[in-house]
C-alpha positions in Angstrom: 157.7 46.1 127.3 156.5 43.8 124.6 158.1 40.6 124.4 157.3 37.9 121.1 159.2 34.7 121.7 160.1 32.1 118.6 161.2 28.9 118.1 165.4 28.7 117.5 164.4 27.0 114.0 162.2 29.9 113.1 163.3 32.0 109.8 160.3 34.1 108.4 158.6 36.8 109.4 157.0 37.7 112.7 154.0 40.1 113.0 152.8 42.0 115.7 150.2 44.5 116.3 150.7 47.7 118.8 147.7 47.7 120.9 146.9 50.9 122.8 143.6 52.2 125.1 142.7 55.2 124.5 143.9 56.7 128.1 147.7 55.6 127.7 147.1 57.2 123.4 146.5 60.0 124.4 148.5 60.7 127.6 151.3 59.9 125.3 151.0 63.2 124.1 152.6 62.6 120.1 150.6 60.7 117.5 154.4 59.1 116.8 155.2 56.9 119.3 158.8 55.5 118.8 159.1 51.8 119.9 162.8 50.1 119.8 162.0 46.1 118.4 165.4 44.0 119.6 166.2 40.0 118.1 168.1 38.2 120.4 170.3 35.0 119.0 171.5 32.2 120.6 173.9 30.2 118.4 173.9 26.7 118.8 177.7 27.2 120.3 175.6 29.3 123.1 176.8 32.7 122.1 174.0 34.9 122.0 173.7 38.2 119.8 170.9 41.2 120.1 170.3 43.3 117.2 167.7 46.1 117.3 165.7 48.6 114.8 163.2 51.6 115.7 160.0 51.4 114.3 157.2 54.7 114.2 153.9 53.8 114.8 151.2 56.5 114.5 148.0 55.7 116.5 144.6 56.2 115.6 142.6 59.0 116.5 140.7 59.1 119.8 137.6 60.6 120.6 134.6 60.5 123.4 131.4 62.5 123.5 130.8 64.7 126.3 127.1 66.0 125.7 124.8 63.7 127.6 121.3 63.6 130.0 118.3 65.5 129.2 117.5 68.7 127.0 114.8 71.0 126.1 112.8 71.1 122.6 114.0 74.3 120.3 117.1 74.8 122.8 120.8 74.6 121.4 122.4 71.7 122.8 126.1 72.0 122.8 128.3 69.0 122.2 131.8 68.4 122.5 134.6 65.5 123.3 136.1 65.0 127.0 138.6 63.1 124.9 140.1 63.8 121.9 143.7 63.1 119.9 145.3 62.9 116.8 142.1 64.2 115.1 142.9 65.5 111.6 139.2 65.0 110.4 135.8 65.0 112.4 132.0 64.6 111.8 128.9 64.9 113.9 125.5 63.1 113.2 122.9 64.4 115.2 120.2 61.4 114.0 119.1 62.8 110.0 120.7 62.3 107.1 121.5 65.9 106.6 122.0 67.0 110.3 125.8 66.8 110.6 129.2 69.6 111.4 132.2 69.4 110.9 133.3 71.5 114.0 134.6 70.2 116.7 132.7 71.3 119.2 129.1 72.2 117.3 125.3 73.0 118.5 122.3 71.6 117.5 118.9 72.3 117.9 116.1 69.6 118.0 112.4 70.8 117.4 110.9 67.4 118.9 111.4 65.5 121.7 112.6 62.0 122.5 115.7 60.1 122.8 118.2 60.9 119.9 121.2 59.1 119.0 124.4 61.0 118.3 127.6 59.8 116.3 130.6 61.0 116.0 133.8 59.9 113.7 137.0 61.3 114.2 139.9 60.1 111.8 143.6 60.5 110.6 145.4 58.6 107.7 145.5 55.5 109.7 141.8 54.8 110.0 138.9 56.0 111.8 136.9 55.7 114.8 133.3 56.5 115.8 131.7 57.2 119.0 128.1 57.2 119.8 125.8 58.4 122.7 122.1 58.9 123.2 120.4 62.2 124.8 116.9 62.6 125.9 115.2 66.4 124.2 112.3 66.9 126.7 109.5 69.5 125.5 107.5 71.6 128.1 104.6 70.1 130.2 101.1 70.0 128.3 98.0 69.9 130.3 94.8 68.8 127.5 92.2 69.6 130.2 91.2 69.2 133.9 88.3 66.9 134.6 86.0 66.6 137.8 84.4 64.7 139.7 81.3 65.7 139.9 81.5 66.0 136.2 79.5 69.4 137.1 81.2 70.9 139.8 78.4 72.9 141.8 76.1 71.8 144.6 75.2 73.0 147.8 77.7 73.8 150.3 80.2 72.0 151.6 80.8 70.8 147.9 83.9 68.4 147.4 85.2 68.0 144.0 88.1 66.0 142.6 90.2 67.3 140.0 91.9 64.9 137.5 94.1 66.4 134.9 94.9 65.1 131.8 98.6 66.2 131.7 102.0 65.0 129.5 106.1 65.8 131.1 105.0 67.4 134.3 107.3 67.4 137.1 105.8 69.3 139.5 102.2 70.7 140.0 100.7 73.8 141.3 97.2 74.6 142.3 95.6 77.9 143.2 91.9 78.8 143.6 90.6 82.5 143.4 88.8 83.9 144.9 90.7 83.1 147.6 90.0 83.5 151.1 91.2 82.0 154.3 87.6 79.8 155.2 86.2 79.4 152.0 87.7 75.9 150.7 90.4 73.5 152.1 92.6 70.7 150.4 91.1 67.2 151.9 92.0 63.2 151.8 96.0 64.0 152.1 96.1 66.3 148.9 97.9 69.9 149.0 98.4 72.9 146.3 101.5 70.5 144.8 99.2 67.1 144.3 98.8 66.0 140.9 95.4 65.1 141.6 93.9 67.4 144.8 90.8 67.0 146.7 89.2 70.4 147.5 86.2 70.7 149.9 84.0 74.5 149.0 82.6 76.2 152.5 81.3 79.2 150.9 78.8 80.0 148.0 80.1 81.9 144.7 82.0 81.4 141.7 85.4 79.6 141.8 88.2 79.2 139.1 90.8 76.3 140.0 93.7 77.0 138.2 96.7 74.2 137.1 100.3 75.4 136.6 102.5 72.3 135.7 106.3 72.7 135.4 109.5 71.1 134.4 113.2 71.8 133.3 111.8 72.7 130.0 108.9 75.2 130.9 105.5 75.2 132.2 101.7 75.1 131.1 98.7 76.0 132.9 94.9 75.5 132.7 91.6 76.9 134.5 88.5 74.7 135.7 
């Protein structure tokens, strides 16, 4: 469907370069794609003349990542391509030097978090192309301690004490005080058993432990006041 136009006084040589998306490459379904190429003459009597030739052009390989989003610290992470043809060579680069495959669709396991970037090159003898994508490795929650306020939490009854913990990755919290019965403390000022930061008001004298358990995707950590 391509069409070059020239000048009736040109005589040399005409280039033209195939261009193809990566959708229409590969729905073509062969890395060979045969393309017919016709001249058309018009003498200067007005007779025209078409002459034709069939040229092969091989494509380039095609390739997209399909391993995106958020994974977990010491978890295999599996990666693959949605898109992928005319590969005859591929490599992975998970973000080190030495942290590559071959295979096409590897795993790879990353001990610490953050956002990594991942390459891949796919190639055949007519050049190369690389992809790239970033994923974000996610460890589990860690709680380095619960403060209050009072910074000593015991006084004479009713005794209301914030707690404050310090606390990295959490997605959800849960609180739990023991003992527990059903009048000896409440949750005050809007907080519940899920607020980061609860308000609990003590009715009854004795001992209490307040116990954090923080959670995400990745796992969970818990602490004791």
């Amino acid at each position: 469907g391509v069409v070059e136009s020239v000048a009736n006084n040109y005589f040399g040589n005409l280039n033209h370069t195939y261009m193809f998306t990566d959708s229409a490459a590969c729905a073509l379904g062969s890395e060979l794609v045969e393309l017919e190429v016709k001249l058309r003459i018009v003498y200067v009597n007005g007779t025209p003349n078409t002459r034709s030739q069939t040229v092969l052009v091989k494509l380039l390989p095609r390739a997209k990542i399909a391993t995106t989003g958020s994974h977990c610290v010491g978890e295999p992470v599996q990666f693959g391509l949605t898109q992928d043809c005319y590969i005859d060579d591929i490599l992975w680069n998970f973000g080190g030097a030495n942290d590559t495959s071959s295979l096409e669709n590897p795993t790879f396991i990353y001990n610490t978090p953050g956002v990594k970037t991942v390459n891949v090159c796919v190639s055949n003898e007519c050049g190369q192309k690389c992809e790239s994508t970033q994923i974000f490795i996610r460890s589990k929650p860690v709680i380095s301690g619960i403060a209050t306020s009072p910074a000593d939490p015991s006084g004479c009854q009713p005794l209301t004490v914030d707690f404050n913990p310090n606390i990295q990755g959490a997605d959800s919290f849960e609180w739990s005080v023991s003992p527990s019965c059903g009048n000896c403390y409440t949750y005050v000022n809007g907080t519940t058993p899920d607020s980061l930061s609860p308000v609990i008001t003590f009715f009854r004298d004795g001992d209490y432990t307040v116990s954090l358990i923080a959670h995400n995707e990745c796992g969970n950590d818990t602490s004791s006041v």
